[in-house]
C-alpha positions in Angstrom: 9.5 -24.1 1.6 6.6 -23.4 4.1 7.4 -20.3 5.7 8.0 -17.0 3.3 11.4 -16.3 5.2 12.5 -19.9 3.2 11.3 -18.5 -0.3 13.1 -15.0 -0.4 16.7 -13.8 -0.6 18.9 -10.6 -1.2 20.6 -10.0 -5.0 23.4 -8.1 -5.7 24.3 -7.0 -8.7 27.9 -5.4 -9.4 30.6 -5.0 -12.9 33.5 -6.8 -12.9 36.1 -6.0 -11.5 34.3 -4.4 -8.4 35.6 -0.7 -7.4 34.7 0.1 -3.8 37.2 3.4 -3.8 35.0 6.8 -3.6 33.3 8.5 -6.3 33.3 5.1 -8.6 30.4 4.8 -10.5 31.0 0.3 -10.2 29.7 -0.2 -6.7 27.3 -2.7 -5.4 23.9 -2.3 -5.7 21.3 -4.8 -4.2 17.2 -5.4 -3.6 15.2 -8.5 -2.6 14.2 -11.8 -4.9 12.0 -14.7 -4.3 12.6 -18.2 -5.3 10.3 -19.4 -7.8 11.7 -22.6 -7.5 14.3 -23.9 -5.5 15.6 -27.5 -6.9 15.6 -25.6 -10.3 17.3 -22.6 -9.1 14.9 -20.1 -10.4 14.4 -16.3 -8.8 12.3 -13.7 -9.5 13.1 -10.3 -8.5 13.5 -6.1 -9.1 14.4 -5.3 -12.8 15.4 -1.9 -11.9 18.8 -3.2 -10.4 20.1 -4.4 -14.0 19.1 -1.6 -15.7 22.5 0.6 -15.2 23.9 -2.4 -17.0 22.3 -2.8 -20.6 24.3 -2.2 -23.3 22.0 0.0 -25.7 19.2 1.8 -23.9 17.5 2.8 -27.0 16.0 -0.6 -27.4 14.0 0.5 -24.3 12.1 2.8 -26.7 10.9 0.5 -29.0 8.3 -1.0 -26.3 10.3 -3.9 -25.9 8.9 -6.9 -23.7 12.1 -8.7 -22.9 15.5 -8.4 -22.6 18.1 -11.5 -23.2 21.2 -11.9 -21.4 23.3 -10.9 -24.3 21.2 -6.9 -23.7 23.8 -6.6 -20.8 27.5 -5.7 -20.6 29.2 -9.2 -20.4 30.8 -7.9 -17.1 27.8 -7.9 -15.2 28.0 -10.3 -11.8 25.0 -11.2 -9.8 24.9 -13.1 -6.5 22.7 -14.2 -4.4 22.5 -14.3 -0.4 19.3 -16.9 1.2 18.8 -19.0 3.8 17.5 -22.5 2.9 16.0 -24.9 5.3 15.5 -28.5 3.9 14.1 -31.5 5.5 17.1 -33.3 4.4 19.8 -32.8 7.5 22.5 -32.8 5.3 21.1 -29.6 3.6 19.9 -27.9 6.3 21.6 -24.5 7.8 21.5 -22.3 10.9 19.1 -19.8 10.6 22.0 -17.4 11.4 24.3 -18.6 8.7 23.5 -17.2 4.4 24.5 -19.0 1.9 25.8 -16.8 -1.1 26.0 -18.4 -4.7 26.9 -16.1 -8.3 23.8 -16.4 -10.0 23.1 -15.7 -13.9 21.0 -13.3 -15.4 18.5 -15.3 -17.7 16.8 -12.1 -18.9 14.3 -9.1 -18.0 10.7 -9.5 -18.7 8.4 -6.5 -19.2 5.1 -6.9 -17.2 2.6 -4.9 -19.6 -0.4 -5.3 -17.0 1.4 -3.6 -14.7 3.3 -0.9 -16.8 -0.4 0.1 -18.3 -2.1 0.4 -15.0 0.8 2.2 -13.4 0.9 4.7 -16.6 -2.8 5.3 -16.0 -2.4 6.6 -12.6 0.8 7.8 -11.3 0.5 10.6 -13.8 3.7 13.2 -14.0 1.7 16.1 -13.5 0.8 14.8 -10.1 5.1 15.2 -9.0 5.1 11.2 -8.5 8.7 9.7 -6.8 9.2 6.0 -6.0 12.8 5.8 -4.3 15.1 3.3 -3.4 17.9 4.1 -0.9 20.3 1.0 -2.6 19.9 2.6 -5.7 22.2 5.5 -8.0 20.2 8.4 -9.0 20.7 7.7 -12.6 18.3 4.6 -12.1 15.9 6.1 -10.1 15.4 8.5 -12.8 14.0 6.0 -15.3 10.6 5.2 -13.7 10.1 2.6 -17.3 11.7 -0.1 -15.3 9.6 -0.1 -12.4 7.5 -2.6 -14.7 10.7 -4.9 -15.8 11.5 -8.2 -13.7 14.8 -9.9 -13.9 14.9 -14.5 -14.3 17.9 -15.4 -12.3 19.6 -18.9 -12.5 21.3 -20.1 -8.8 22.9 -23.9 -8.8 21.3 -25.4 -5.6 22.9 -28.1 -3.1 22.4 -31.5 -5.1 21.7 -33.4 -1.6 18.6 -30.9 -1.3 15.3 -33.0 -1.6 12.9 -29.5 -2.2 10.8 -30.2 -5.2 8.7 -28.0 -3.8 7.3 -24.9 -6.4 6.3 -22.3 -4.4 2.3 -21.9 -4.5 1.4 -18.3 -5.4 -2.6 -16.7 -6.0 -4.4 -14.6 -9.1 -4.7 -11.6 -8.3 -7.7 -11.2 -10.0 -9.6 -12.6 -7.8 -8.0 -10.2 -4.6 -10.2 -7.6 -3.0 -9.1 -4.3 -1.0 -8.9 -5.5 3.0 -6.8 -8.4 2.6 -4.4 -9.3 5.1 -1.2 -9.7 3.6 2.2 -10.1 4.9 5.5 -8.6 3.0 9.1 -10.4 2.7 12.1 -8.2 2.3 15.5 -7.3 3.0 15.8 -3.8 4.2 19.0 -2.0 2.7 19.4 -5.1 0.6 22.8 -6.5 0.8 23.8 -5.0 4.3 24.2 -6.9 7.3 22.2 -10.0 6.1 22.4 -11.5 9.4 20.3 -9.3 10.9 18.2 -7.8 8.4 17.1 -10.9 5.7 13.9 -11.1 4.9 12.4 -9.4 7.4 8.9 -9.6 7.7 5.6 -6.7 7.8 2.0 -7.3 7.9 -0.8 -5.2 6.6 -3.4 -5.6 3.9 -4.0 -4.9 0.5 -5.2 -1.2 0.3 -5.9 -0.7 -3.4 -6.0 -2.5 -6.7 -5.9 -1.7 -10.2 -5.2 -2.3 -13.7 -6.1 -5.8 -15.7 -6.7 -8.6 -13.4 -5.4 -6.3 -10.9 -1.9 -6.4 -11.9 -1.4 -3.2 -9.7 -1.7 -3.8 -6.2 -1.3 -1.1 -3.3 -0.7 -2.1 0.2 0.4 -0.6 4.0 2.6 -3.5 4.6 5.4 -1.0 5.9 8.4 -1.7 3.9 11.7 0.2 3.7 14.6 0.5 0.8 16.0 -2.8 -0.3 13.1 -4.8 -0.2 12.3 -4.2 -4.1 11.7 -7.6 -5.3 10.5 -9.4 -2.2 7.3 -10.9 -2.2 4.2 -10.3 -1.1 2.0 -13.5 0.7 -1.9 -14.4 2.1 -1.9 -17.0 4.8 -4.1 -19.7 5.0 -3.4 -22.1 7.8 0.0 -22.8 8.3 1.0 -22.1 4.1 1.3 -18.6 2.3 1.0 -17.8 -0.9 2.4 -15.4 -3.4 0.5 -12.6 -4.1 2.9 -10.0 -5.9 6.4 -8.6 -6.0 7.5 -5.6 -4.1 8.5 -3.0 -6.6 8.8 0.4 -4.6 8.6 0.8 -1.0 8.7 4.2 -0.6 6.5 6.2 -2.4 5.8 10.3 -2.7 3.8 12.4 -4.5 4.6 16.0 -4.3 6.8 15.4 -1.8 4.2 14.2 0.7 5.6 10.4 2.1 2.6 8.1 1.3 2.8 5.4 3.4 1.9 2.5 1.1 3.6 -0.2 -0.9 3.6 -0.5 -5.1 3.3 -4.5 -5.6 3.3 -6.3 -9.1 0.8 -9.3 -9.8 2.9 -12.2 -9.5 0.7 -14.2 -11.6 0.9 -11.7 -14.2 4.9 -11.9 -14.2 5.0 -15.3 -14.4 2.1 -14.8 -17.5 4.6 -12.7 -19.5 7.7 -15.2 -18.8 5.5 -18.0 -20.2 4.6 -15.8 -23.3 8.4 -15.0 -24.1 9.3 -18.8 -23.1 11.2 -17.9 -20.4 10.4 -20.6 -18.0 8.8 -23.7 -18.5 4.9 -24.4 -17.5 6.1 -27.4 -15.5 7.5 -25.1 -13.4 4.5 -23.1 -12.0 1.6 -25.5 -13.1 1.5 -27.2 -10.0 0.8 -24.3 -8.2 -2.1 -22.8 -10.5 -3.8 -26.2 -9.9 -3.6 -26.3 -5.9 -4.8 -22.0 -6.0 -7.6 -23.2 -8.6 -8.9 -25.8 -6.2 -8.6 -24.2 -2.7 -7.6 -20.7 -2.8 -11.3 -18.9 -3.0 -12.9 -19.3 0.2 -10.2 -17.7 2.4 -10.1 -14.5 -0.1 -13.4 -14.1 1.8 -13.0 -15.3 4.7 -9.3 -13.5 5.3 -10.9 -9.6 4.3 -11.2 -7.2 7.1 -15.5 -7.0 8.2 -14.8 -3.0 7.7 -13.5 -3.2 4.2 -17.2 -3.7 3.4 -17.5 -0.2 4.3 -15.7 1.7 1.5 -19.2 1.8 -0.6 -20.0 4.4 1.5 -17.4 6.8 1.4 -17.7 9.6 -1.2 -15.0 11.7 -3.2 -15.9 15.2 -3.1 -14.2 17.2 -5.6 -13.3 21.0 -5.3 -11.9 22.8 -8.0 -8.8 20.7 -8.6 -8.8 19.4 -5.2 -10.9 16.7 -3.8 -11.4 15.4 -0.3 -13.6 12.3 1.1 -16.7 12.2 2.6 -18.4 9.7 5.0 -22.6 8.9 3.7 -24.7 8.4 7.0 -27.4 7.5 4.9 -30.1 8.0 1.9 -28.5 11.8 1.3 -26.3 13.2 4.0 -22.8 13.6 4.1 -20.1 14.4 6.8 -16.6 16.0 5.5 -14.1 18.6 6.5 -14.8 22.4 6.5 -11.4 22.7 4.4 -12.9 20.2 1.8 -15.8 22.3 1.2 -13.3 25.0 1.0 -16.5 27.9 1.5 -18.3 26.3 -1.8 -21.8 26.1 -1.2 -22.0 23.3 -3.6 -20.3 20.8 -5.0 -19.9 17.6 -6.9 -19.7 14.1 -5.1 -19.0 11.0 -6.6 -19.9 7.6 -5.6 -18.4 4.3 -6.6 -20.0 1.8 -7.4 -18.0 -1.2 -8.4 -16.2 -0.3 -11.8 -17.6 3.2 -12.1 -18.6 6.3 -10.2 -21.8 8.1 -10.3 -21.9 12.1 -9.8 -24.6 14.0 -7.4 -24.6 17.3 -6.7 -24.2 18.6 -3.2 -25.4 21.6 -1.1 -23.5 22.3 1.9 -25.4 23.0 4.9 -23.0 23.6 7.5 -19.7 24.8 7.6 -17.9 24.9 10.8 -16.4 28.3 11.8 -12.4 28.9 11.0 -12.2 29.7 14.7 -13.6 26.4 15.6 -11.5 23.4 16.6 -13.2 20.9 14.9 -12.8 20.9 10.9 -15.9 19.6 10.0 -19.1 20.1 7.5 -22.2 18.5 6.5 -24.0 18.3 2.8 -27.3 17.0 1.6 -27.1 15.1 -1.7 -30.0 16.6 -4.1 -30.2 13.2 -5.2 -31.1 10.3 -2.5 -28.7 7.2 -3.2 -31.2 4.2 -2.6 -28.2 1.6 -2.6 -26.5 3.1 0.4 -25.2 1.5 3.5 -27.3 2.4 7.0 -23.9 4.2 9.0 -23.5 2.6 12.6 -22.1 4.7 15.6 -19.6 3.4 17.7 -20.6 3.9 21.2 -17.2 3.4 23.4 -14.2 3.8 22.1 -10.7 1.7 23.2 -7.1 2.9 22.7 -5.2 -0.2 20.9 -8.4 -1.4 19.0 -7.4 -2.6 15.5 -9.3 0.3 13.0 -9.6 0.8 9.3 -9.3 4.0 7.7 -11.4 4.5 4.1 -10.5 7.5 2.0 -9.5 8.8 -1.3 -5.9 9.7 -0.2 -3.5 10.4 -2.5 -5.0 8.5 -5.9 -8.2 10.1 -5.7 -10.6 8.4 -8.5 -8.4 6.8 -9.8 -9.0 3.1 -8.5 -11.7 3.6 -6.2 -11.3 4.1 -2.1 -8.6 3.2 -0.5 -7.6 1.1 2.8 -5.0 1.6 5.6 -4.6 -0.6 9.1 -3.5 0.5 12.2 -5.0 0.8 15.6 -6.4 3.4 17.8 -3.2 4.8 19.2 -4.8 7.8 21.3 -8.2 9.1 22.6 -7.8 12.6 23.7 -10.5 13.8 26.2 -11.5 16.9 28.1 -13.5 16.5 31.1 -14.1 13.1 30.1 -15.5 13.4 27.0 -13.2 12.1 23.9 -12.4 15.1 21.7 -9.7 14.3 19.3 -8.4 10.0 17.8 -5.2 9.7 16.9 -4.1 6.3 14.6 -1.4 4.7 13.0 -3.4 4.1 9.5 -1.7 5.9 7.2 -3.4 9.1 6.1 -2.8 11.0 2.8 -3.6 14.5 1.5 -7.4 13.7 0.3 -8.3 11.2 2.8 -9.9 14.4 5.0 -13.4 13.7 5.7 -12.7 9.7 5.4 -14.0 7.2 7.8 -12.2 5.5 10.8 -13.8 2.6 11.5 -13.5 -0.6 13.9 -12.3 -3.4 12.1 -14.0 -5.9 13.6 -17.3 -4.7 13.3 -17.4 -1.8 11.1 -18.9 0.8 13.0 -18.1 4.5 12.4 -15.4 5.8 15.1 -14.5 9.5 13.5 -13.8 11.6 10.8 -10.4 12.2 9.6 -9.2 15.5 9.8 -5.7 15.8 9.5 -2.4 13.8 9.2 0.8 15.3 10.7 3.4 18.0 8.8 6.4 19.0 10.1 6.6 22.4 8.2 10.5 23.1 9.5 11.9 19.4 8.5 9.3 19.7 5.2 8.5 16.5 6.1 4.5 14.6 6.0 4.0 11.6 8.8 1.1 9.8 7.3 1.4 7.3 10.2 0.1 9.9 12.8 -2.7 11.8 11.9 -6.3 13.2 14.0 -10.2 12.4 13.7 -13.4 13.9 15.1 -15.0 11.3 17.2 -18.6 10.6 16.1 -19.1 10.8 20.0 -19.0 14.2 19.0 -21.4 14.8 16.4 -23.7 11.9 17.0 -26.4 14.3 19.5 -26.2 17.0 16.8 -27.2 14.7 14.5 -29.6 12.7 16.2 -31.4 16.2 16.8 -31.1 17.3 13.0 -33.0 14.4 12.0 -35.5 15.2 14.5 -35.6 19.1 12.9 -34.2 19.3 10.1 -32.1 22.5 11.5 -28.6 22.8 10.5 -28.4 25.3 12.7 -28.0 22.4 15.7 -24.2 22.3 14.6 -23.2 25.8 15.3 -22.7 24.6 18.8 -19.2 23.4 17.4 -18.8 26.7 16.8 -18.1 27.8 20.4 -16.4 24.8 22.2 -14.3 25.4 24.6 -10.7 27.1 24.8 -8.9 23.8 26.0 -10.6 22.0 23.2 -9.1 24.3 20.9 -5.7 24.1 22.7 -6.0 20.3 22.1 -6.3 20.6 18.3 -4.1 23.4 18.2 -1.4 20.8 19.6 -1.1 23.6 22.1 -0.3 22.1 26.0 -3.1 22.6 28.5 -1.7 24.4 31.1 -1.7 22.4 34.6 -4.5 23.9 37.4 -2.6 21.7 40.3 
């Protein structure tokens, strides 16, 4: 089982005797799994899906940990849909053709790593969703089992010759800028043939909680694909980093863009705990990641996820917005961050912690100008800072980094989002808007885009995109100030020490203003 497609698969979980007629509360319901191990027949996958199905829910209030089979009404049926390639002929299938065996429900494990970490920051003040399209509105509504996994049991073909356990990774040892590539089944159970485990790459974007049992990524992944599993490559393996368990996230109603994962190792920690599975099962694995699996968590991080050290959360009022650090004590951010304060508090992280300066604003850019921007002077010099490099040419398509404190603020540090540059806007040949595909999230203004490959500074990001009639946020398109722009102003502030260099922004041009109004430029031909 090589290649992730091999180690997932699609669950669906119904009552017996099924009701498809309209209105019935019995229907279908289905998410993603991921083989554990295949000769044994063991699968991992979404709690959330079994939930409708246990027989006294009260026992949820007693902080229980696990959940045996006889929790659940005795007419519960689970099935499962993969797609298993042996090296044995007579096992082997077309990659067009699923298999679909009834599986049984072992039990429902509680991941306390990940319930904790996910407690400490999706807070309910903040209007937190996490949807699933396959799923009835009376699940949804219980966020408690976003933490609960489900052990499934599948009899296997007895000519397979798979002893294969799949290899999975600690997450402990993951850092932020790790590619990773996600394994799903969007819409779960529908149209299998086309839509079975169906792969997205990005990388990991933000971690927290104990051994970094909460792990955030832009892998783009769509309703269904709860329970599918989350991989780093090295060579021609991968190996398991997490399980989806919400791939559509909002706070406030504003789409996110990024992924909920839960530490796989951690899963697997509990399951051993409650003597769900047996070590034998996943010890061969923990001894092949303990040998080899450290050098490529280096080696496989983006060069710009080094950057994040020196991007800043600046906190306004209740608000907060990022900041980029160009060096000992200056600061570029958003006018609207600055919000007219004159001062303001900026915190830096450093590792585990964050450490609070005080700010002083010395330039504000005018309402009327196009470009949001603002620059402070920390009245305390940061001696550990990073030394900011320019980018000097900028290339549509580039692959780019985005570092911010969108959405989660402080609660787990900056965070990371991929894309590339999808558009340099110019006027009379001069670049005066970026757009990317990163995904961007309300407090992310003022956050760095930066080249991946090198981590130089390419903007500053101003803006994602808000369709105010539809009510809708589209993270994946948003707009920076090209350091092309500021970079003379700059230059000559260090030289005097005038803020008053970057009033020039002040009065650009009209069309420049049309540009960042999204206003067309009207033709001269």
């Amino acid at each position: 089982m090589k290649n992730v497609e091999e180690t997932c698969c699609v669950v669906t979980v119904s009552e017996k005797p099924l009701n498809l007629t309209s209105g019935s509360q019995n229907k279908e319901l289905s998410c993603s799994g991921v083989f554990l191990n295949y000769q044994a027949g063991i699968v991992v996958c979404s709690g959330i899906l079994f939930s409708r199905f246990i027989n006294d829910r009260q026992c949820m209030e007693k902080n229980a940990k696990i959940l045996h089979s006889e929790s659940f009404t005795k007419e519960i049926q689970v099935s499962l849909d993969y797609i298993h390639l042996c090296a044995n002929q007579s096992c082997a299938t077309d990659r067009r053709n699923t298999s679909r065996q009834e599986a049984q429900l072992l039990m429902m494990i509680n991941c306390v790593e990940f319930q904790d970490a996910f407690q400490k920051i999706f807070k309910g003040a903040d209007n937190w969703g996490f949807c699933s399209g396959t799923l009835d509105t009376e699940v949804l509504e219980d966020s408690r089992f976003l933490s609960w996994f489900a052990l499934l049991k599948v009899p296997t073909s007895s000519s397979c010759t798979c002893k294969e356990t799949i290899p999975w990774v600690e997450s402990g040892s993951l850092k932020k800028g790790c590619h990773v590539i996600a394994c799903g089944s969007p819409f779960g159970a529908l149209c299998p043939d086309l839509f079975m485990n169906t792969i997205s790459k990005g990388i990991i974007s933000n971690l927290a909680g104990h051994e970094n049992a909460l792990v955030l990524t832009d892998a783009r992944c769509l309703p269904g694909t709860e329970g599918g599993g989350v991989f780093i490559s090295k060579g021609n393996r991968s190996y398991l980093v997490g399980l989806i368990v919400s791939p559509l996230c909002w706070k406030s109603d504003e789409w996110i863009g990024l992924t909920l994962v839960c530490s796989v190792h951690l899963i697997l920690k509990n399951m051993l705990k409650a003597g769900a599975i047996q070590e034998s099962l996943i010890e061969k694995s923990s001894q092949l990641i303990t040998g080899s699996f450290q050098d490529p968590l280096t080696t496989n991080r983006k060069p710009g996820s080094e950057f994040f050290t020196g991007v800043l959360l600046i906190e306004s009022g209740h608000l907060w917005g990022s900041g980029v650090l160009l060096n000992q004590n200056l600061v570029l951010t958003c006018r609207h961050v600055v919000n007219e304060k004159s001062e303001l508090t900026v915190r830096v992280n450093f590792g585990e912690r964050f450490h609070a300066v005080s700010g002083k604003v010395l330039y504000s850019s005018a309402p009327s100008s196009p470009y949001d921007i603002a620059v402070m002077e920390l009245q305390e010099p940061l001696a550990a800072s990073v030394k900011t490099q320019f980018t000097t040419y900028l290339h549509p398509g580039e692959d780019v980094l985005v570092v911010g404190y969108g959405a989660l603020g402080s609660s787990c540090g900056p965070s990371l989002t991929s894309g590339i540059l999808s558009r340099v806007i110019t006027h009379q040949s001069r670049p005066v808007m970026l757009q990317t595909t990163c995904a961007v999230q309300s407090g992310a203004s003022g956050g760095a885009v930066l080249r991946s490959a090198t981590g130089e500074l390419l903007g500053i990001v101003s803006s994602n995109t808000r369709d105010f009639a539809a009510k809708v946020t589209y993270p994946h398109l948003n707009f920076s100030i090209p350091v092309t722009v500021l970079e003379p102003l700059l230059r000559c502030f260090a030289q005097t020490g005038d803020a008053a260099v970057f009033k020039v922004l002040d009065s650009a041009e009209d069309d420049v203003r049309k540009i960042w109004r999204l206003q067309s430029l009207q033709s001269k031909l």
